[in-house]
C-alpha positions in Angstrom: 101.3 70.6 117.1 103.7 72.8 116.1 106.8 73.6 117.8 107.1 76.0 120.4 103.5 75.5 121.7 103.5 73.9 125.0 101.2 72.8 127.2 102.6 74.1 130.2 102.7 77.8 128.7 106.6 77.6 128.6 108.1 78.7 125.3 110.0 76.7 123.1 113.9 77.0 123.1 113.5 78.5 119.8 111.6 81.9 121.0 113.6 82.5 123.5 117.5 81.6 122.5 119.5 84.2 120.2 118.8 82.9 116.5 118.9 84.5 113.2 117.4 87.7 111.5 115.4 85.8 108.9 111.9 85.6 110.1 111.5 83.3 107.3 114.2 81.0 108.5 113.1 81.2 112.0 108.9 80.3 110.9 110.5 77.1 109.1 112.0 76.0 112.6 108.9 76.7 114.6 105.6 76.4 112.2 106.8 75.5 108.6 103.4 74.7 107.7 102.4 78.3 107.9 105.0 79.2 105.0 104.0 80.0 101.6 104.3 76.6 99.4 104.9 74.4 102.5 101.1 73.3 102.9 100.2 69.4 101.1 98.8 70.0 97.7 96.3 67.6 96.0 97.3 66.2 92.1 96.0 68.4 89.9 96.2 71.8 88.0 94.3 74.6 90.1 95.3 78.0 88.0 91.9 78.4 87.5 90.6 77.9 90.5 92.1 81.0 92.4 91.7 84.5 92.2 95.1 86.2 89.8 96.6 89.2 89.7 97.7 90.9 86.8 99.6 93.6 85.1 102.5 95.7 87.2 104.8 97.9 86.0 108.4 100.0 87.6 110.1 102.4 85.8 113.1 104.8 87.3 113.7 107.9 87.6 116.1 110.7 88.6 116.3 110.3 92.0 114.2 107.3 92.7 111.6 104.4 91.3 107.9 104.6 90.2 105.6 101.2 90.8 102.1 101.1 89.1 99.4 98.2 89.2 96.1 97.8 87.7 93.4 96.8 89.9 91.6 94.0 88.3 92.0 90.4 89.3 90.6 87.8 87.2 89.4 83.8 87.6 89.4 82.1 84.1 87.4 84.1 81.9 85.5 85.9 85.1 86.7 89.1 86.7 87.1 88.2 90.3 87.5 91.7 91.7 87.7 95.0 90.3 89.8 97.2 92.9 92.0 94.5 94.1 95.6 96.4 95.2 98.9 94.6 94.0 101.3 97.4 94.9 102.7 98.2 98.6 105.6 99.1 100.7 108.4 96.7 101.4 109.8 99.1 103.8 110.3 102.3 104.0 112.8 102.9 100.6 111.2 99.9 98.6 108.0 98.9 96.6 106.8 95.1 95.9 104.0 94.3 93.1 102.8 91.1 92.5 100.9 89.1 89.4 99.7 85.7 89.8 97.7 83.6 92.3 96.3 86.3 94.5 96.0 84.7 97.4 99.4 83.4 97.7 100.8 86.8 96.2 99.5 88.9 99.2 100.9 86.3 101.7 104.5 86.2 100.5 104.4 90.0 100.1 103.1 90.2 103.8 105.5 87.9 105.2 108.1 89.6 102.9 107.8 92.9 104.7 107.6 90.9 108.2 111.3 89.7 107.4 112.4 93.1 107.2 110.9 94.4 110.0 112.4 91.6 111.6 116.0 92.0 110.5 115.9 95.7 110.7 115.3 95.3 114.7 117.3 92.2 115.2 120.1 93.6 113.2 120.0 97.3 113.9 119.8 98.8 110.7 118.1 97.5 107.1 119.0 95.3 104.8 120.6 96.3 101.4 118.7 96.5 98.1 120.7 93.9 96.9 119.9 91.7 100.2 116.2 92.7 100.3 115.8 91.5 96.1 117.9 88.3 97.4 115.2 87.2 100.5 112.2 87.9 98.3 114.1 85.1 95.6 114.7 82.9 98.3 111.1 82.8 99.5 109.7 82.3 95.5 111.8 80.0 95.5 109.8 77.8 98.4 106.7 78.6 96.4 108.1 76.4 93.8 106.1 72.7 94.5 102.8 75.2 94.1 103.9 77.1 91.0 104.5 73.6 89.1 100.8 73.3 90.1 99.4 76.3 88.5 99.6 78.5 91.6 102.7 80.6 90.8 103.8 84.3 92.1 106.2 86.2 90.3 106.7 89.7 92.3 108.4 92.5 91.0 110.3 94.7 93.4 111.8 98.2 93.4 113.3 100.8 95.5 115.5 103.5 96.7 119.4 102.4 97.0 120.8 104.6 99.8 124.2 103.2 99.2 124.4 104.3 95.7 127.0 106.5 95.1 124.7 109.1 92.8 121.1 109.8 94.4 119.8 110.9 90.9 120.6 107.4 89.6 119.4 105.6 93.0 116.5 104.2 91.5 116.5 100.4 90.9 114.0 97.1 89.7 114.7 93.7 90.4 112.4 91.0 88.3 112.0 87.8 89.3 111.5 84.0 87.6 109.4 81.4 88.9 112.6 79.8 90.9 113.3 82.8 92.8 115.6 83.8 90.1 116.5 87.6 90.6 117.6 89.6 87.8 118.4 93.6 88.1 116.4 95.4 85.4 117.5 99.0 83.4 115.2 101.6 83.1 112.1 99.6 83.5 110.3 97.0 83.6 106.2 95.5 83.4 105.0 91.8 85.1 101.6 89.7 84.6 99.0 88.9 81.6 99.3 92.7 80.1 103.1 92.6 80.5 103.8 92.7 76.6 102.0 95.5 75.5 102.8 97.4 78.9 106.6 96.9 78.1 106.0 97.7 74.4 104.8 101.0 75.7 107.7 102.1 77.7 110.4 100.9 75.4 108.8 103.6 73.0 108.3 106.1 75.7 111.1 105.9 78.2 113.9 108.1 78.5 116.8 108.3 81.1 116.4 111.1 83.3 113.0 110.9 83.9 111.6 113.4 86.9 109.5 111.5 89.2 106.4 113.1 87.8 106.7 112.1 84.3 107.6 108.5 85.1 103.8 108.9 87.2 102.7 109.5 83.5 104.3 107.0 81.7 103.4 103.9 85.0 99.8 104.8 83.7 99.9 105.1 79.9 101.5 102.1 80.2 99.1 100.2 82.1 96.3 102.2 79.7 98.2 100.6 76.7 98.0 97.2 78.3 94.2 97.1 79.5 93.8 98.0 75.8 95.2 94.7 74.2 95.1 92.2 77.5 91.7 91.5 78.6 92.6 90.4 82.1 94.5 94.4 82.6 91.6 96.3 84.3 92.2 100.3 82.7 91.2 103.0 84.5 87.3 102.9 85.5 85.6 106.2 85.3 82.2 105.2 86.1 83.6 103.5 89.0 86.4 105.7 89.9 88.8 102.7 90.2 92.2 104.2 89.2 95.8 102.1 89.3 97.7 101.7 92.5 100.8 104.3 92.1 103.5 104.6 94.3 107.2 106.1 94.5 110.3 105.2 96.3 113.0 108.5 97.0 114.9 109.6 99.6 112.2 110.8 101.1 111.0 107.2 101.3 107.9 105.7 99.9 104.8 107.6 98.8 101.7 106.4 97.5 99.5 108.8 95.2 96.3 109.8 97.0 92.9 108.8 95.4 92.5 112.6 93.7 96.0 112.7 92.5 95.5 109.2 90.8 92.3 110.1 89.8 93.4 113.6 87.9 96.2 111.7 86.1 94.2 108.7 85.0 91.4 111.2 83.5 94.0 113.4 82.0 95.4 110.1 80.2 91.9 108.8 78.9 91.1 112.3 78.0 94.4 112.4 75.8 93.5 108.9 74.4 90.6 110.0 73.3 92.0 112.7 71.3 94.8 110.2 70.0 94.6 106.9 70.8 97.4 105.6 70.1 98.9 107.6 72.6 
């Protein structure tokens, strides 16, 4: 039984006495079995035995960030879903994307945005970018006995910074290795199978200074490029009307694209591909 559960009905110590802002911290006291890479793993390899996500890709822009995903997720040589979403709101000024084992993926990334809920009314205001990027490496980083088993996550996170000192340049990506390693990334940035050829695209496309709109563009050529040359990158679908994930992160806050605005873009990109395909 885990701890905190008596009984009697009396909490625990631990729910009632003044502890710490990490929700993380404070699960690992009272239930560390319900924590991402704390469950008993059997021997074996198990990559392809889950559900993975795939290709996501940031880019910034003046005044704030762009995150795009594809929608396919993929199980060996099977597609496992077709309009699976890998792209969501951290908080209210940040954007978290994930490729790898699904399932795990959408747990860390919903206990990532409990622990900022929870520091942000434990604490009385939010965490910085800088802290934010630093929880989401430390909770990889308990993932790890599960990644050396096939089932890793790498996320790749973005936002607004309101403590940067120029708004227009506010915009910033964090990447992440397999052992919660965080590294700050310039200009952009693409994770998952179709990571390559998506990053291949922007390095020829990007420019500083991007307005918000064009870096829209770009997020889906991108992915467009990548679905092109990576089997497991689902383009967008037109028969199915299955269009990439696109959000933004300004000092407005975070904004995902509604299904016609993603839906105009992603047409107006297949329709210039198929004028020039190479883009």
């Amino acid at each position: 039984m885990a701890a905190g559960f008596d009984p009697s009905g009396r909490l625990a110590a631990e729910f009632t006495n003044a502890g710490t802002s990490s929700f993380t911290q404070f699960l690992s006291r009272v239930a560390p079995e319900l924590l991402p890479g704390r469950r008993a793993l059997p021997p074996g390899m198990a990559a392809d035995l889950a559900p993975h996500a795939t290709t996501i890709v940031a880019i910034s822009a003046a005044g704030g960030v762009v995150m795009a995903g594809d929608r396919r997720a993929t199980m060996g040589n099977l597609i496992a879903q077709r309009d699976i979403e890998k792209v969501h709101p951290a908080d209210a000024y940040s954007l978290v994307g994930i490729a790898g084992t699904a399932g795990i993926g959408i747990e860390l990334m919903r206990l990532f945005q409990v622990e900022l809920e929870h520091y942000e009314k434990i604490e009385g205001a939010m965490l910085s970018l800088d802290g934010k990027a630093n929880r989401l490496a430390a909770m990889i980083r308990g993932n790890l006995g599960a990644a050396m088993q096939g089932l890793a996550v790498i996320p790749l996170f973005a936002g607004f910074d309101l403590a940067a000192p120029d708004p227009a340049r506010a915009g910033r990506i964090f990447s992440f290795d397999v052992t919660g390693g965080p590294y700050e990334e310039t200009g952009y940035d693409a994770i998952g199978s179709g990571s390559i050829f998506a990053r291949s695209a922007l390095k020829k496309r990007f420019r500083a200074g991007l307005s918000i709109e064009e870096a829209t563009r770009l997020a889906v050529e991108a992915l467009y490029d990548a679905a092109d040359d990576d089997t497991a990158t689902g383009g967008p679908d037109l028969t199915r009307r299955i269009y990439p994930v696109v959000m933004t992160a300004t000092a407005e806050g975070t904004h995902r694209l509604t299904a016609e605005e993603t839906a105009t873009l992603a047409e107006s990109v297949v329709a210039g591909r198929m004028e020039n395909p190479g883009g």
